[in-house]
N, C-alpha and C positions, 0 to 999 in steps of 0.2 A: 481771799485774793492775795496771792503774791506780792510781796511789797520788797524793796530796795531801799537801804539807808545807803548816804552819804554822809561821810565829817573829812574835814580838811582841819589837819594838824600840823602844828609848829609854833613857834616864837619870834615873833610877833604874832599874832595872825588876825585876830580883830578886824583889818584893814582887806581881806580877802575879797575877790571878785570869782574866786572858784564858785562858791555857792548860787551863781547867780547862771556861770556858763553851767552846770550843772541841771538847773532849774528849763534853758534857754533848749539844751539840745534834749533833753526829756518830754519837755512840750513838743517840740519839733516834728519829733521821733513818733510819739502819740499820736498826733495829729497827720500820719503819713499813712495810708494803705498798705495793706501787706506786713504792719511791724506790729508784734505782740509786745510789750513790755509788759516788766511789774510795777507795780503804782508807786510813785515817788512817797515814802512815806517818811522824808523829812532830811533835810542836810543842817548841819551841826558844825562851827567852827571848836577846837579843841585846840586850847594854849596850853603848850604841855613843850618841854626839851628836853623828853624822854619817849621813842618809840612804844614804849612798853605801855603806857598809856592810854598811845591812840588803839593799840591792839585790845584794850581793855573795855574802851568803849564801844569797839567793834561787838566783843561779846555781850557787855551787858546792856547796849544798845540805849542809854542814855547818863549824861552829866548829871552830876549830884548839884554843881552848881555852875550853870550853861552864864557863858559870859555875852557884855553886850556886843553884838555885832555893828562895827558902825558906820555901817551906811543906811541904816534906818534906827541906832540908839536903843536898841533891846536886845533881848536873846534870839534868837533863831529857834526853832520849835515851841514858842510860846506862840500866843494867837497873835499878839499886834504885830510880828517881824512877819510870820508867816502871810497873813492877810496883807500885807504894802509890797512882799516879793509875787505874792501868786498874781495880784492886780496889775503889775510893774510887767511881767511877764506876756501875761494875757496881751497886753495895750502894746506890746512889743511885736507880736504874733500880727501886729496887722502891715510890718513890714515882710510881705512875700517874697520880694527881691532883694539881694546888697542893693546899694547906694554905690550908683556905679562912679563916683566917685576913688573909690577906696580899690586899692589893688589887688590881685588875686593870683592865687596857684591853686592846682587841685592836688587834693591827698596821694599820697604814694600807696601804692601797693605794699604792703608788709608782710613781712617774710613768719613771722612767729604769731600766733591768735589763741587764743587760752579758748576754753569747753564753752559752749555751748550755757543762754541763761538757767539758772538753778529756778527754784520755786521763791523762796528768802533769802537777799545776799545783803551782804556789806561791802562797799568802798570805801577807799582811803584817798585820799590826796598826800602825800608828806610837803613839809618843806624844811628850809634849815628849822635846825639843826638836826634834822630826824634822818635824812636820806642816807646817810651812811652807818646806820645804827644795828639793822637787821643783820641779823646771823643766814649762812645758808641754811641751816637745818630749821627754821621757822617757814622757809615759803619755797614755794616749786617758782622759778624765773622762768618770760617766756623768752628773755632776752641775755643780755650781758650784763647786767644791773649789778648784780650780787659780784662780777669780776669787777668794776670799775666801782664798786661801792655807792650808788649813787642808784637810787630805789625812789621816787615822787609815785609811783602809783601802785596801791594793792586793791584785790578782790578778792572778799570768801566766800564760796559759791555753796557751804553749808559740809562741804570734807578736808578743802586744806583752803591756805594761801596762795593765793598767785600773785605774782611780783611783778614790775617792769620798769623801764627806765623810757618818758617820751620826751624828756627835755631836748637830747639831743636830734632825734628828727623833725621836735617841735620847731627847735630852730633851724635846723634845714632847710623848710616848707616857709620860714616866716623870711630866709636870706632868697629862696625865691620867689616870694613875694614883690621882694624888693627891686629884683631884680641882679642879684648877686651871682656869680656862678660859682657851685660848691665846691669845683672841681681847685679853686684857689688856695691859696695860702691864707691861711687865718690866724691873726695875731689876737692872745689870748693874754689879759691879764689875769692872775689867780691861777687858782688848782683846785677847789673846793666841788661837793656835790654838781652842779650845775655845769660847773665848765668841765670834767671827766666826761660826763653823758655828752655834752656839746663836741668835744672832741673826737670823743671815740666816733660818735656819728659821722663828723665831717670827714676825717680819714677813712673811714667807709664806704664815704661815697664817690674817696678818690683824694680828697683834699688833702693839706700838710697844714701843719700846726707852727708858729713860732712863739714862743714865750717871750711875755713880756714884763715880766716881773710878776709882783703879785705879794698879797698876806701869805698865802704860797703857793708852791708851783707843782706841774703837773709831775708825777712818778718818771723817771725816765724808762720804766718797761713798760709802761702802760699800753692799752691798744691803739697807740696813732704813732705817727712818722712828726717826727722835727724838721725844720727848714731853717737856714739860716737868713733867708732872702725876705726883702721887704714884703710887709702882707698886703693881700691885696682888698683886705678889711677888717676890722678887729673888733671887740668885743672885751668890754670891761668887768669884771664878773664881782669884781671888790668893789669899786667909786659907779659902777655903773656909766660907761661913756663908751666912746667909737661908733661904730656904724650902726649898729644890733643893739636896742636897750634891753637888760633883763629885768631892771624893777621899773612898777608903774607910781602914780600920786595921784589923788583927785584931781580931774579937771574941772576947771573953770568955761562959762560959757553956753550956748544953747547949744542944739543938735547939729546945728550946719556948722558951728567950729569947732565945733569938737572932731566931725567929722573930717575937715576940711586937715586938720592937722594930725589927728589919725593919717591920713592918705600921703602926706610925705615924710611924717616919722615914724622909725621901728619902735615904738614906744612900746615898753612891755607888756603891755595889753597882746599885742601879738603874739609873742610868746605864750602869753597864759590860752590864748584862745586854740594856737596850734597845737602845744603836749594838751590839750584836754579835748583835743578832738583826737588824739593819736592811742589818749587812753581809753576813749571811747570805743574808737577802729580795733587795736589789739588786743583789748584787756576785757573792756566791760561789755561793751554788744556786737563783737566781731562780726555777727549772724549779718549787721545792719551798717557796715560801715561803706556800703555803698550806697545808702540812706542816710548819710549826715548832713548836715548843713554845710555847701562851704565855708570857707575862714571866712569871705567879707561879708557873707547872711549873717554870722556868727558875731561878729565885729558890730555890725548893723544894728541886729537887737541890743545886744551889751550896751552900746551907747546911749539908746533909748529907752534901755532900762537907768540906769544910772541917770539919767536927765530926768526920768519919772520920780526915781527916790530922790532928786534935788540935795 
């Protein structure tokens, strides 16, 4: 039977909830009519801040020494991480609806979609400091990734690499969530991986960019437009603040406040929930990306999984 590895790599990374949306839209996906997957045969955190690494455990397809994961205090492909995420998952699945509490947008239409499922693949998640590591002669892009340097999501489909960049429409879908309009001015502190892909998106869809300092700042040829004019929301990509969070923390609390505060803060949960539905849409099951969960089903289970592993 066909099977699919997942690892999510970077520095820090220990603290990840990729493995979890990962686990969330895989069942989803399985559990839906009409959709063939390959069997999840295992997601892997990899602390590494060196790309070459994660591309290594792609091939030889496991850690010499798999760290602990810690929201269950083990490794991830041993029995005890595996057995508290597949139960966490399952118990999660008996939310059929968002909690209509939490706010919604539906996925965009997407313009680039990589081939069709292989027999045996690998995914990759990147994050700092890995996204801007890849050479173009390593992987075919289905987007602007490799221009703007800023790469969070690969697939090897069993011939080459495929590349893509979904932070930037991840946050898109998560400003309208909110209820943002893209078409505004977005005040951008930093320049790093994250904020390129966020930019370039937003200018894309119309928007203008204004810098607002940062550890540093955006290229001035890059692919977006400057404004001088006050934003009409912003986004902290260094201290993490403004309107849009990009990192998350462990919450505190049961399901309804967790919930409850989910639904009026862009807490970075959103973000992770929207680029890994977009890397699902373009990269990894294009065939089914009219078969994903929304963002607030997606939201929904995440919560109650994370309330399950306590």
């Amino acid at each position: 039977m066909a099977k699919v590895s997942h690892g999510v790599a970077g520095d820090p990374i220990g603290h990840s909830l990729s493995p979890v949306l990962t686990a969330l839209v895989h069942s989803h996906l399985s559990r839906t009519d009409g959709v063939e997957l390959p069997g999840l045969k295992g997601v892997v955190v990899i602390p590494t801040d060196g790309v070459e690494n994660a591309l290594a455990w792609g091939y030889a397809g496991s850690l010499p020494s798999p760290p602990d994961w810690d929201l269950v205090g083990s490794p991830l492909g041993k029995f005890r991480a595996n057995t508290l995420l597949e139960r966490a998952v399952n118990a999660s699945m008996e939310h059929t609806e968002a909690d209509l509490r939490l706010p919604n947008a539906d996925l965009p239409d997407l313009d680039f979609k990589s081939p069709n499922l292989a027999t045996d693949e690998v995914w990759l998640s990147l994050t700092s400091p890995l996204k801007h590591q890849l050479s173009a002669a390593a992987v075919r892009c289905i987007d602007n990734a490799m221009e703007i340097r800023s790469v969070n999501t690969l697939r090897w489909d069993g011939l080459s690499w495929w590349a893509g960049s979904t932070d930037g429409p991840g946050m898109l879908l998560v400003a309208e969530v909110f209820g943002h309009k893209t078409s505004g001015i977005l005040g951008v502190t930093g320049g790093g991986g994250t904020a390129r892909s966020v930019a370039a998106a937003w200018c894309k869809a119309g928007g203008k960019i204004k810098q607002m300092g940062g550890n540093r700042l955006l290229e001035e040829d890059g692919p977006w437009s400057f404004s001088k004019n006050e934003p009409d929301l912003t986004i902290n990509f260094d201290d993490d603040g403004g309107d849009l969070l990009v990192r998350y923390a462990p919450m505190d609390g049961d399901f309804d406040s967790r919930i409850d505060e989910l639904s009026n803060v862009a807490d970075g949960r959103w973000l992770l929930c929207a680029q890994h539905l977009m890397s699902w849409a373009s990269l990894w099951a294009p065939k089914y990306a009219d078969k994903l969960p929304s963002i607030s089903l997606l939201m929904t289970r995440l919560v109650a999984v994370e309330v399950h592993l306590g």
